[in-house]
C-alpha positions as CSV (number, residue, x, y, z in Angstrom):
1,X,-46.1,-62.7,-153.2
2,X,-44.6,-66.1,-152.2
3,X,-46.7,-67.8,-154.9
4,X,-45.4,-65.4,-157.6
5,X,-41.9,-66.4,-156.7
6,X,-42.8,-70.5,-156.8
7,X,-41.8,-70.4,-160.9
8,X,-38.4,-68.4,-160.0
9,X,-37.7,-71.2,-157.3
10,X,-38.6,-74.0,-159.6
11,X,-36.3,-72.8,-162.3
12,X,-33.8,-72.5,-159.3
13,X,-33.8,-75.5,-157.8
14,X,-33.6,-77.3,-161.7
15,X,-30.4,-74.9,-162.8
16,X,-28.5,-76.4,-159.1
17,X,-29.3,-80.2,-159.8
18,X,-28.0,-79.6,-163.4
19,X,-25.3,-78.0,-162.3
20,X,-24.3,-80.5,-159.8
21,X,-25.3,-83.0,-162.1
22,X,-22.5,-81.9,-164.8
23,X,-19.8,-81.3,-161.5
24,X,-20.4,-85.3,-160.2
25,X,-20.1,-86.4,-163.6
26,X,-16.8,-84.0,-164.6
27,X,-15.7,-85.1,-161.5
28,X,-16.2,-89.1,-161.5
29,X,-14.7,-88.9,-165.2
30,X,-11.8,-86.9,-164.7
31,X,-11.1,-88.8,-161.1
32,X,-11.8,-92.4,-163.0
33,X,-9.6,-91.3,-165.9
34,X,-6.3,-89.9,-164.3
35,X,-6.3,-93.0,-162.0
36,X,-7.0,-95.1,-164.9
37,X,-3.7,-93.4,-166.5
38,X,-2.1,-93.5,-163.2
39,X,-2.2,-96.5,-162.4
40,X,-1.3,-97.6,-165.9
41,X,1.7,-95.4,-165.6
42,X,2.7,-96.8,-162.2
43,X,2.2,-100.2,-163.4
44,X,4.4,-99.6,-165.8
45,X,6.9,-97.9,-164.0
46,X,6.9,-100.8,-161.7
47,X,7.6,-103.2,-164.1
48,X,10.7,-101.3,-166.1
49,X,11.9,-99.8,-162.5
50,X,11.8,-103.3,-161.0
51,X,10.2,-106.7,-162.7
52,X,12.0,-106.2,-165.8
53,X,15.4,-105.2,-164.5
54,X,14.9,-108.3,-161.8
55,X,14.1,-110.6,-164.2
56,X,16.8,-109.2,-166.1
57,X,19.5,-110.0,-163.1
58,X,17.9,-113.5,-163.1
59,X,18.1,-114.5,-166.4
60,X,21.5,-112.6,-167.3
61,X,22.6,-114.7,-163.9
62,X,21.2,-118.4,-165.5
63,X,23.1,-117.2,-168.9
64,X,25.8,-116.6,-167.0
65,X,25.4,-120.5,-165.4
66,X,24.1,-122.0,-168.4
67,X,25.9,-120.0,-171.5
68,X,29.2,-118.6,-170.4
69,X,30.4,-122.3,-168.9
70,X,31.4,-122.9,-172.1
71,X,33.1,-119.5,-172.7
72,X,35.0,-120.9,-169.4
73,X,35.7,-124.7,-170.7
74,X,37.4,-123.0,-173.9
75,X,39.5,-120.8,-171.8
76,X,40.8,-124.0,-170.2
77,X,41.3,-125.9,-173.6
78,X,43.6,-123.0,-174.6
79,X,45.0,-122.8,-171.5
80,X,46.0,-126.5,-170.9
81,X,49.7,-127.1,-171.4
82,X,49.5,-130.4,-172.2
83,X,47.1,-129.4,-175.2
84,X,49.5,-126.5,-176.2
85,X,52.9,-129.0,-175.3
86,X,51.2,-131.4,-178.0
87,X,50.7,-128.7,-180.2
88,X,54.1,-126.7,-180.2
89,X,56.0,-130.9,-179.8
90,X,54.7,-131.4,-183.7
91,X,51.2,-133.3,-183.2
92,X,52.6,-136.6,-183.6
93,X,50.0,-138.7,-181.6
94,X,46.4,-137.8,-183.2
95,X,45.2,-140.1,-181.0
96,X,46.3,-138.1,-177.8
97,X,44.2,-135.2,-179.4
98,X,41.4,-137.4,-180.3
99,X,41.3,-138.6,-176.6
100,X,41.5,-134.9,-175.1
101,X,38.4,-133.9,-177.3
102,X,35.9,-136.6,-176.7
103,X,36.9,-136.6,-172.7
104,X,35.8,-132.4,-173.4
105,X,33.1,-133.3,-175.5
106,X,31.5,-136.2,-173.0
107,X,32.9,-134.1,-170.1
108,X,31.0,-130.9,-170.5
109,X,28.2,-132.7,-172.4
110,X,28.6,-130.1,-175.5
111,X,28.1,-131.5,-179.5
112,X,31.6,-131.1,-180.3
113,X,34.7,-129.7,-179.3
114,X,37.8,-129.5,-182.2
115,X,41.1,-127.8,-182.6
116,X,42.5,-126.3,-186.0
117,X,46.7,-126.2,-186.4
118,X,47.8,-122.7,-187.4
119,X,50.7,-125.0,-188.6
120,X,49.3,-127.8,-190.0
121,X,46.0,-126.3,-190.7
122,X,44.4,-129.2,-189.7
123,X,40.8,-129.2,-188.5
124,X,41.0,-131.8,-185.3
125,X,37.6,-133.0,-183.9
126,X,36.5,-136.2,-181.1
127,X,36.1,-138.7,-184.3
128,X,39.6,-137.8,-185.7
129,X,41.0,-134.9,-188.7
130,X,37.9,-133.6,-189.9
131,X,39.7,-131.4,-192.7
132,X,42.2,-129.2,-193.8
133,X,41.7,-125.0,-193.3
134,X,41.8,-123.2,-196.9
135,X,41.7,-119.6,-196.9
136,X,39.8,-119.7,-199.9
137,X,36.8,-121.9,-198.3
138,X,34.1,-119.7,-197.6
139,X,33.6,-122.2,-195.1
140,X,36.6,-121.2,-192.8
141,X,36.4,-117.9,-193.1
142,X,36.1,-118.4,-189.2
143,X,39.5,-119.5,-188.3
144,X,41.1,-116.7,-189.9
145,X,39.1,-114.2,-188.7
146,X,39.6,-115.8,-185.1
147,X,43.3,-115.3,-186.1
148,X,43.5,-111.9,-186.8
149,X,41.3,-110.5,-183.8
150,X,42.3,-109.0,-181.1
151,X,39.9,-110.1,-178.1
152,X,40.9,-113.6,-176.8
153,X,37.5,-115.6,-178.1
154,X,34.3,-115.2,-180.1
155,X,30.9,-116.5,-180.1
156,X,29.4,-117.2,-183.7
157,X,26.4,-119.4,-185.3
158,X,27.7,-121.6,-187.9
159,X,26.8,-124.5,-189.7
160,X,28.6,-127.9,-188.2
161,X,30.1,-130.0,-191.0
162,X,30.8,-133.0,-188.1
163,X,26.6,-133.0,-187.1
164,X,25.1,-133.0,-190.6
165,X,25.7,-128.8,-190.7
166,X,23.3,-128.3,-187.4
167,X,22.9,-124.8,-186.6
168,X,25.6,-124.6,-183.7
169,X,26.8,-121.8,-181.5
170,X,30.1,-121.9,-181.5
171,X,32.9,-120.8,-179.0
172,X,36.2,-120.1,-181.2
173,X,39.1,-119.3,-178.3
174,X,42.7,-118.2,-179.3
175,X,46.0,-120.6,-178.6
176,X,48.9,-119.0,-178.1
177,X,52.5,-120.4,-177.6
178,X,54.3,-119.8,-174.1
179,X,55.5,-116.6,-176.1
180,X,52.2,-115.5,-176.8
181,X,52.2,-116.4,-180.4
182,X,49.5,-117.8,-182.6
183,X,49.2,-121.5,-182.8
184,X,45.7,-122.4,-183.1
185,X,42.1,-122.1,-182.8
186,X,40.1,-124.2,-180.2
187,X,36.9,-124.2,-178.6
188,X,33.2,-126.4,-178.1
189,X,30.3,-125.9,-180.0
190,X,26.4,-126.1,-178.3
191,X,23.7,-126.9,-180.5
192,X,21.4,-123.9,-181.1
193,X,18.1,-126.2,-180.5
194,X,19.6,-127.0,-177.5
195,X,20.2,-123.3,-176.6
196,X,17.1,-122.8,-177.7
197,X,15.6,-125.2,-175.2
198,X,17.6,-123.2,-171.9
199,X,15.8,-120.0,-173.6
200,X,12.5,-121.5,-173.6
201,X,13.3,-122.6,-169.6
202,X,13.4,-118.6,-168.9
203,X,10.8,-118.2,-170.7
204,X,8.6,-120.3,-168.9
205,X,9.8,-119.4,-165.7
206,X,9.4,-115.6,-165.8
207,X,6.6,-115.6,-168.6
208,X,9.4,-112.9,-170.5
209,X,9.9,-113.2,-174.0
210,X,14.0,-113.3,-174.7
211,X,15.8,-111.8,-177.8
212,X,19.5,-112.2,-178.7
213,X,20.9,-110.1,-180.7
214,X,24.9,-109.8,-181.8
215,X,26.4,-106.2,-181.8
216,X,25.3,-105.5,-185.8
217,X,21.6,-105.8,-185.1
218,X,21.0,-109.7,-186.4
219,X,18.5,-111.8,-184.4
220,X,21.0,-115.0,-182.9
221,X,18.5,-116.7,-180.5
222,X,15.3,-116.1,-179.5
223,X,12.3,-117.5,-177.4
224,X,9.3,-116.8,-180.2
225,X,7.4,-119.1,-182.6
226,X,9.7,-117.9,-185.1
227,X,11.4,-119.8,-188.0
228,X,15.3,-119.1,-187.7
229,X,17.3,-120.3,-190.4
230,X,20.5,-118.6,-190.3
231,X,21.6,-115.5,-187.6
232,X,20.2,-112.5,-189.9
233,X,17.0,-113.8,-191.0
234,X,15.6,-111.0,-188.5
235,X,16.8,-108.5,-187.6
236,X,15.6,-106.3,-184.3
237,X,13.7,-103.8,-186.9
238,X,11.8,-106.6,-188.1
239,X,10.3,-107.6,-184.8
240,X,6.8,-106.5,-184.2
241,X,7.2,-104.5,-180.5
242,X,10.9,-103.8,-181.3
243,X,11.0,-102.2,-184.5
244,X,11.3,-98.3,-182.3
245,X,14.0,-99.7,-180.3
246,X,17.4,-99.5,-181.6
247,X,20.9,-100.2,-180.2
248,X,23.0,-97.7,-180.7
249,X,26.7,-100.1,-182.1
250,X,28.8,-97.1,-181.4
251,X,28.5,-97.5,-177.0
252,X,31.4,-96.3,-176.2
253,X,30.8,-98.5,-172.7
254,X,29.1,-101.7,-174.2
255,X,29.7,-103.6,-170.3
256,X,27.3,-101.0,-168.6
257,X,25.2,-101.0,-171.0
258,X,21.3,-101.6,-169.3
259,X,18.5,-99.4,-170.4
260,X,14.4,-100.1,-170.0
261,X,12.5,-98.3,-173.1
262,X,8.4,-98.5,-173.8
263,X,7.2,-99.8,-177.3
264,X,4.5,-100.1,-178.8
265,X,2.4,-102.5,-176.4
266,X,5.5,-103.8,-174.6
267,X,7.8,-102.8,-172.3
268,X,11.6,-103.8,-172.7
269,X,14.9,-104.1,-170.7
270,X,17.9,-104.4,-173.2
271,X,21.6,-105.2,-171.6
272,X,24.7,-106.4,-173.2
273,X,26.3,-109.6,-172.2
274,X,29.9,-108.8,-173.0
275,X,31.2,-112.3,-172.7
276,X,29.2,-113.4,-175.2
277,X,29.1,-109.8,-177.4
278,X,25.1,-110.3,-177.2
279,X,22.4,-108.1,-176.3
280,X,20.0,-109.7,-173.7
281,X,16.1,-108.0,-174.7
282,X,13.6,-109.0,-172.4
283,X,10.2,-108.0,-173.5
284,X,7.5,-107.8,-171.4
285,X,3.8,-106.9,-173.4
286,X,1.5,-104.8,-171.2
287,X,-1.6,-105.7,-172.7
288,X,-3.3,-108.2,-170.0
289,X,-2.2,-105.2,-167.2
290,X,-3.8,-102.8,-169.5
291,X,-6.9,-104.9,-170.1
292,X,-7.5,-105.5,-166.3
293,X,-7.1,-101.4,-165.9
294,X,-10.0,-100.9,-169.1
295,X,-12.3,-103.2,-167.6
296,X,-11.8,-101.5,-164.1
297,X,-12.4,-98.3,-165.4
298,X,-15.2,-99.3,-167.5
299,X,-16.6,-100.8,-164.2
300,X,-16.0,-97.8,-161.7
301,X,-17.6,-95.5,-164.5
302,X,-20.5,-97.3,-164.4
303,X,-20.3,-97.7,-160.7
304,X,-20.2,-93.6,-161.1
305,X,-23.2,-93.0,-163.1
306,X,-25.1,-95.1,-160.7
307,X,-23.7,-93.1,-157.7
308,X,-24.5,-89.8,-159.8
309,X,-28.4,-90.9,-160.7
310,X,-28.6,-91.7,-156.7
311,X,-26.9,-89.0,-155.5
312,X,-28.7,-86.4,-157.6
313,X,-31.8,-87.5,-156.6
314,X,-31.3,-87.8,-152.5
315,X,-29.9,-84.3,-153.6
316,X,-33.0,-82.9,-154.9
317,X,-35.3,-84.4,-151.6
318,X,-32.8,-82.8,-149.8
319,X,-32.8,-79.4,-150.9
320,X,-37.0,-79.8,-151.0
321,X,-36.6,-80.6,-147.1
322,X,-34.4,-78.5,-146.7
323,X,-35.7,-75.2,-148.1
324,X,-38.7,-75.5,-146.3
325,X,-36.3,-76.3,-142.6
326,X,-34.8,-73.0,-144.0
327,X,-38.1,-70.9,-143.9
328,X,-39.3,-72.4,-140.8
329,X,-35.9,-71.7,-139.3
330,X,-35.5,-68.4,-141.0
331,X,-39.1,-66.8,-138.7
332,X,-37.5,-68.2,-135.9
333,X,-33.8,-66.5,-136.8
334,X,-35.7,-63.2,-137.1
335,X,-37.4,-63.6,-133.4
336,X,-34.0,-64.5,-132.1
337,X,-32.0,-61.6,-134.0
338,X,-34.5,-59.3,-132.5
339,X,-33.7,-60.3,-128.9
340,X,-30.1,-60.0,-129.5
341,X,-30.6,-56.8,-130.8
342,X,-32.3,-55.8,-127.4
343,X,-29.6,-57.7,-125.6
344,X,-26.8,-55.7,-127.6
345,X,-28.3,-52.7,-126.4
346,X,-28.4,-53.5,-122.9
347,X,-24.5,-55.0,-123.4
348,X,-23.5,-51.7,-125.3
349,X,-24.6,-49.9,-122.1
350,X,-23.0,-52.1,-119.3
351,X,-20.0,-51.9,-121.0
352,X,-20.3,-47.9,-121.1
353,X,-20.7,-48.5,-117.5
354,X,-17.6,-50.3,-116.8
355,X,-15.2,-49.0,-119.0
356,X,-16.5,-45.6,-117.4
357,X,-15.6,-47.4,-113.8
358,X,-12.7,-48.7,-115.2
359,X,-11.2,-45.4,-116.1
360,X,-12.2,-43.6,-112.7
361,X,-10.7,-47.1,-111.3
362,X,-7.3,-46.2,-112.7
363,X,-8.0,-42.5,-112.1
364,X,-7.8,-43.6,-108.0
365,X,-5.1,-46.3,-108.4
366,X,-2.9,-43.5,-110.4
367,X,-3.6,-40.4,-107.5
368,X,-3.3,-43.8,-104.3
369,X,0.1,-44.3,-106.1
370,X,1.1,-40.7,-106.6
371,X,-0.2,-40.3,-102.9
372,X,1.9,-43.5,-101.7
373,X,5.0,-41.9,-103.9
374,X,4.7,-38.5,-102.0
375,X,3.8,-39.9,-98.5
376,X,6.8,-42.3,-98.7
377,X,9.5,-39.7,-99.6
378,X,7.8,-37.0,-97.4
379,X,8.3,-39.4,-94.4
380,X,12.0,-39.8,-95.4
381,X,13.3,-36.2,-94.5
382,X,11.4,-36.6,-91.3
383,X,13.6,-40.2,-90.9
384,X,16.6,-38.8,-91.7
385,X,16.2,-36.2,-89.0
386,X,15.1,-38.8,-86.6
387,X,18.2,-41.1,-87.3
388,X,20.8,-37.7,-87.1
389,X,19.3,-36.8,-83.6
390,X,19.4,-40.8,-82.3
391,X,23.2,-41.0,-83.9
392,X,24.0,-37.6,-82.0
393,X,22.8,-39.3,-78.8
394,X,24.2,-42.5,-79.5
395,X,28.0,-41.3,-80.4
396,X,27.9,-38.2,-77.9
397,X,30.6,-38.4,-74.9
398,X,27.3,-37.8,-72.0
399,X,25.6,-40.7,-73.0
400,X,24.8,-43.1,-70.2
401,X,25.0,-46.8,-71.4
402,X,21.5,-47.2,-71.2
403,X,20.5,-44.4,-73.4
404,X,23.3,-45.0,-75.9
405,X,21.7,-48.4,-76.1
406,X,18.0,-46.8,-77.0
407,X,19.7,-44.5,-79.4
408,X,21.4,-47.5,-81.5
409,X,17.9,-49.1,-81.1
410,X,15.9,-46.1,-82.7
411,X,18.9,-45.8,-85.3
412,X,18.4,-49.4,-86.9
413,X,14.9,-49.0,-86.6
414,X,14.5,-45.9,-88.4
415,X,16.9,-47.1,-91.2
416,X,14.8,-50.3,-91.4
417,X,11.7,-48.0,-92.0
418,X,14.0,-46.1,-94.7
419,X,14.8,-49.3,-95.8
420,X,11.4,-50.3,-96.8
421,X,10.1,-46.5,-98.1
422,X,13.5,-46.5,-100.5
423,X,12.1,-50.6,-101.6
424,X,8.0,-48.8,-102.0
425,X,9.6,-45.7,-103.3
426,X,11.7,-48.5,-106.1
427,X,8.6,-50.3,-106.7
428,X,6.9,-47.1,-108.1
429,X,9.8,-46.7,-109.9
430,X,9.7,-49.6,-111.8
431,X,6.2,-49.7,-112.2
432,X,5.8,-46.3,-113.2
433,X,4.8,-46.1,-117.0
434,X,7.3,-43.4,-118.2
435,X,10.3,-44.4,-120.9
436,X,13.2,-45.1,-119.0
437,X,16.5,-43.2,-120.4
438,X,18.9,-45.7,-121.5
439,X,22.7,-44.3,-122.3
440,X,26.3,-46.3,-122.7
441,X,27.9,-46.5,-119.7
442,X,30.7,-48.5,-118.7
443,X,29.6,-51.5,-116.2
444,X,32.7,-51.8,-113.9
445,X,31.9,-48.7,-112.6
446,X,28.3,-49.7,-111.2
447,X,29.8,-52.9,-109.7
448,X,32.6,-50.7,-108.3
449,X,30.7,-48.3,-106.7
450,X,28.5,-50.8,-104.7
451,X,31.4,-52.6,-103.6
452,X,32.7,-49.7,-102.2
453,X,29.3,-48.7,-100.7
454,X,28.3,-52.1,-98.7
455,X,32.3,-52.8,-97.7
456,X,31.1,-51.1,-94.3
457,X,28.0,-53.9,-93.9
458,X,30.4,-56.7,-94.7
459,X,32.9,-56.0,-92.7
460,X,30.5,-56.4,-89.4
461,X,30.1,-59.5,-90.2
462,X,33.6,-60.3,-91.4
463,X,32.3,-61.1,-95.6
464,X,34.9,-60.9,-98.1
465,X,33.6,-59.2,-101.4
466,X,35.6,-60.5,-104.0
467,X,35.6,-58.9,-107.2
468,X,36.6,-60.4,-111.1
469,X,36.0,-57.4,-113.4
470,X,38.2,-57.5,-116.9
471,X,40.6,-54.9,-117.3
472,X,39.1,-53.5,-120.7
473,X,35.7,-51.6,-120.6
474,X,32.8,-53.4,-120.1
475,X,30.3,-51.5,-121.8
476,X,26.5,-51.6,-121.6
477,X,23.6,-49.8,-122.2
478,X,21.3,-49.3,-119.2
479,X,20.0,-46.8,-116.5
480,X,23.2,-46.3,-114.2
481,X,20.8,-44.7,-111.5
482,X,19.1,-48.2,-111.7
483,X,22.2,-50.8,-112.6
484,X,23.2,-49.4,-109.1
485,X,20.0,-50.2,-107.2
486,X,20.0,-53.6,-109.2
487,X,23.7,-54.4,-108.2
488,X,22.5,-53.0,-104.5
489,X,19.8,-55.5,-103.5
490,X,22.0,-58.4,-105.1
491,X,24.6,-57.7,-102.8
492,X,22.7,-56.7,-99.8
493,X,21.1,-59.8,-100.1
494,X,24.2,-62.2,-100.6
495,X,25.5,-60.2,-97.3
496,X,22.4,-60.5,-95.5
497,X,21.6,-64.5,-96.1
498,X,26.0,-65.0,-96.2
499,X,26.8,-66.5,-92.4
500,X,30.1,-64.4,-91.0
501,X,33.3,-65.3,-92.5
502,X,32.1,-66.2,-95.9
503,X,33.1,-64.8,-99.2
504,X,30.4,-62.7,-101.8
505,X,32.0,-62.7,-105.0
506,X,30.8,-60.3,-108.1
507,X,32.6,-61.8,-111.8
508,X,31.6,-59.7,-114.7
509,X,31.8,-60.8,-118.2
510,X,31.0,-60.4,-121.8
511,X,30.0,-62.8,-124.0
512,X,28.3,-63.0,-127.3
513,X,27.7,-59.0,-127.3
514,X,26.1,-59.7,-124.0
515,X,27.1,-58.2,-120.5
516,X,26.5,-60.6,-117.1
517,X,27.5,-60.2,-113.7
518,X,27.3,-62.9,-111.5
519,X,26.7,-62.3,-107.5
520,X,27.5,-65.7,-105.6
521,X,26.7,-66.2,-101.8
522,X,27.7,-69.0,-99.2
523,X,24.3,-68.9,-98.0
524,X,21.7,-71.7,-97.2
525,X,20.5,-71.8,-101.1
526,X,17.0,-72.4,-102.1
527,X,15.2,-75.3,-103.1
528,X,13.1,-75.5,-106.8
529,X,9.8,-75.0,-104.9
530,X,11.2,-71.1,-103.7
531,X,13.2,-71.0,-107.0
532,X,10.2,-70.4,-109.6
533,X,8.6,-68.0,-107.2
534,X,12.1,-65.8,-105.8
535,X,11.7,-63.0,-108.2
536,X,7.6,-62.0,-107.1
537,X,6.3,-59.3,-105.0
538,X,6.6,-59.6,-101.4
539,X,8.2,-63.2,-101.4
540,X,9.8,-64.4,-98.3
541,X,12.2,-67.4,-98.6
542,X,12.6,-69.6,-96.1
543,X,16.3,-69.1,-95.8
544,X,16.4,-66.4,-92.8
545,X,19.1,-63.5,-92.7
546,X,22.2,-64.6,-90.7
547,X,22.7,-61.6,-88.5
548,X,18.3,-60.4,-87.7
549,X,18.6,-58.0,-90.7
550,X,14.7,-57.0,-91.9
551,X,13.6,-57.9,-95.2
552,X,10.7,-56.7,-97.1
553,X,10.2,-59.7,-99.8
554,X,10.5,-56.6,-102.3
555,X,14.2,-56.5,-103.5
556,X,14.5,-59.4,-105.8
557,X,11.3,-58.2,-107.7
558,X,12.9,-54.9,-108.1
559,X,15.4,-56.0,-109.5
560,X,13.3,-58.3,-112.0
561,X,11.1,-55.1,-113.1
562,X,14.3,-53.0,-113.3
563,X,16.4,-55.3,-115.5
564,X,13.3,-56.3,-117.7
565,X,12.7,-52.2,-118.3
566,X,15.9,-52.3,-119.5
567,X,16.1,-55.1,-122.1
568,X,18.3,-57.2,-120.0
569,X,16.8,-60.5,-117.9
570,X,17.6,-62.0,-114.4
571,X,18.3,-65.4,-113.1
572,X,19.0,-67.4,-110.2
573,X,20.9,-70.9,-109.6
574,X,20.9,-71.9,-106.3
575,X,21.4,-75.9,-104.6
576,X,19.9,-76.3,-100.7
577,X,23.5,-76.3,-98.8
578,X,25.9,-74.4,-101.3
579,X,24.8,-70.9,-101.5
580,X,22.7,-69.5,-104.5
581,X,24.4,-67.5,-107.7
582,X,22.2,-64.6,-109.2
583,X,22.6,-63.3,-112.8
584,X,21.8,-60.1,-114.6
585,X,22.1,-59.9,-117.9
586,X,22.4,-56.9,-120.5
587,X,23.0,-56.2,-124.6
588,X,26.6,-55.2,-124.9
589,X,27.1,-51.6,-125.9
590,X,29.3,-50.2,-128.6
């Protein structure tokens, strides 16, 4: 039989390896894959979420530094009043002009600086008049559209008739009268190559490529090997990587203009530089990051298959090995399951047994209960009778001294043993497993009632029960046969454990749809030790009654069992010295 079933096993054991052969090498794939793309994702998240707009701040920063200075210098030239007094006083001394423009020019270290008249239309540069604006020269085309703008300056690429027409950028800034009218045109000029240079510096210093472009989409400036003749040669179409990037020229907000985009192989940040009506592209390409991530994953998958071959075949000696542990250990699991069979059995029985001497257990506990309930209020009638005939004795007009003073002795003792059959009799009470009968009731009359009932036992010892009770209805649902017992043994205690002419005040309250009274002695308190065990059976503080009254150690824990039966919870705050303050608490009633 076992070797009939050698072929099943075999084709078993070959279906397993396969098929944990196709889960390693699902898994390794789809794990070496999705953290290939991750991490190409997250590499490239990095670098628009962070490199690119850093580099981006740095390099808009250097512009700022190295490109808007002149923006500021031609500001000044307009500004100057000695350059708009020579202007608006007739231009008499060229020479003044001269001198203003070569001290700009050698100042600021810029290729040229010049001024052209709106009046005289004369175009004034460091070596003198270079020549006179015509509208019809295609060639100052410039000046006239500088004239007619509204914005303050421009920034344009022109040819520069003083240096042999070399590409220049140049800064063309508006001169107005101290009216605010139109007298000229004046401004510096950079050399592009020299531009270029500064763009080349970024370039080598965050390893960025760098793109300007004015606000139509024309290439000005850039940091590629790329012949420039003229500004719209190129235009940002034309560049491989930016050709599916396009600025959109109707931005309503040009200044906040700062986006990051992926395309193609690169990854770009595009802002516009408002000073200078550019757009700043900063391309990064992601193809050395990408090529380190291939060449990882081509390594871990290798690393995989490797792992997979090893792993499949430690795999296969273990299941071998561990087939044959399995039938060794399967003979010995059948010896065992047959002793625990046996020992079930034998368990099954014992616990027949007990839960049979359990039940007779609680039979007995239930009838010595019942038999402690009966004996205890049997002996009370008996008591009572006891403590009528001594009071007779004790109050009657023949009574010698010496009897009278038995009598009052038999009467306290017999109430003491009254005493502690009502406390067993409460005990059952509250231990008893029947529902208790829970009705609305209003509380002030509880807290009344056993005011009215212990104002005998205070006054022989001179205690003032005070009372706070609200004048409204103080409604609660409880037992009122037990809120009394509850509110008894509070008060009885605070009279007991009170020294003579103290005060035992009772303050009810509601709050939050909850019902507390508060019982406050001027006892001896109780320290934290007698604290977490007050409220258990048969507990006997240390604190002794002030006037030899008996105590059982069985009140308090009535009153815990009651009040929890209830739905309502107890507590006690007390300091060594000051007198202790006990709290019941029950659900408001509506």
């Amino acid at each position: 039989m076992i070797f009939s079933d050698l072929p099943s096993q075999f084709e078993d054991k070959k279906k397993m390896i396969l098929f944990l052969a196709a889960v390693l090498i699902i898994g390794f794939l789809a794990t070496s894959i999705i953290s290939y793309l991750v991490s190409r994702n997250s590499i490239r998240q990095s670098i628009l979420k962070n490199e690119l707009p850093l580099a981006s701040d740095n390099i808009y920063s250097e512009i700022q530094r190295d490109l808007l200075k002149p923006i500021f210098i031609s500001s000044l030239m307009a500004n100057d009043t000695f350059f708009r007094d020579w202007i608006i006083n007739g231009e008499n001394d060229i020479s003044e002009i001269r001198k203003y423009l070569t001290e700009i020019k050698s100042e600021y270290n810029t290729i040229t600086s010049f001024f052209v008249s709106e009046r005289s239309r004369k175009y004034y540069y460091p070596d003198g008049i270079l020549k006179t604006i015509s509208e019809n020269e295609t060639r100052d085309e410039w000046y006239f559209r500088v004239r007619s703008m509204k914005t303050s300056y421009e920034v344009n690429v022109d040819p520069d008739m003083a240096n042999r027409d070399t590409m220049t950028i140049f800064i063309n800034f508006r001169v107005l009268d101290y009216q605010g009218n139109f007298i000229g045109a004046t401004g510096i000029g950079l050399t592009v190559d020299m531009v270029k240079k500064l763009i080349n510096t970024y370039r080598a210093r965050y390893n960025r490529d760098i793109y300007f472009f004015n606000e139509a989409g024309a290439l000005i400036l850039h940091s590629k090997n790329m012949k420039l003749v003229s500004p719209g040669d190129f235009r940002i179409n034309d560049i491989p990587g930016l050709r599916d990037f396009s600025i959109s020229l109707k931005e309503n907000n040009r200044d906040k203009y700062n986006a990051q985009q992926v395309s193609e192989n690169s990854l770009l940040n595009v802002r516009y530089i408002p000073d200078l009506k550019w757009y700043l592209v900063i391309e990064q390409a992601e193809d050395h990051t990408v090529d380190l991530l291939r060449k990882t994953l081509l390594i871990n998958l290798s690393i995989c298959f490797i792992i997979c071959f090893v792993t499949l075949g430690i795999i296969r000696f273990t299941i071998i090995r561990y087939q044959e542990r399995l039938e060794k250990r399967n003979i010995e699991l059948a010896e065992k399951n047959q002793k625990i069979d046996e020992q079930r059995a034998q368990l099954e029985k014992q616990t027949f047994q007990l839960e049979k001497a359990n039940h007779e257990l609680k039979i007995l506990n239930h009838e010595k209960d019942d038999f402690v309930g009966i004996t205890a209020h049997d002996l009370k009638s008996p008591l009572n009778a006891v403590i009528g005939f001594a009071e007779l004795i004790q109050h009657g007009e023949k009574t010698d001294d010496e009897n009278r003073k038995y009598a009052t002795y038999i009467v306290e003792s017999s109430l003491n043993i009254v005493e502690r059959i009502n406390n067993l009799l409460d005990v059952d009470e509250a231990e008893s497993g029947y529902e208790v009968k829970l009705q609305p009731f209003d509380f002030r009359t509880s807290v009344e009632r056993t005011v009215q009932d212990f104002k005998f036992q205070a006054q022989t010892k001179n205690i003032v029960l005070k009372t706070t009770i609200p004048d409204q209805p103080v409604m609660t649902l409880a037992n009122e046969k037990w809120m009394v017992e509850i509110i008894g043994n509070l008060v009885s205690n605070a009279i007991k454990y009170s020294p003579k002419h103290k005060t035992v005040e009772l303050n009810l309250a509601t709050q939050d749809e909850r019902v507390t009274l508060e019982v406050a002695d001027q006892g001896p308190g109780l320290t934290s030790s007698e604290l977490s065990k007050l409220f258990e059976k048969y507990t006997l503080a240390s604190p002794k009654p002030t006037a030899g009254e008996s105590s059982t150690g069985l009140g308090l824990y009535i009153v815990k069992k009651m009040t929890q039966r209830m739905g309502g919870s107890v507590w006690c705050d007390s300091i060594p010295g000051e007198g202790s303050r006990f709290f019941v608490g029950f659900p408001a009633a509506r």
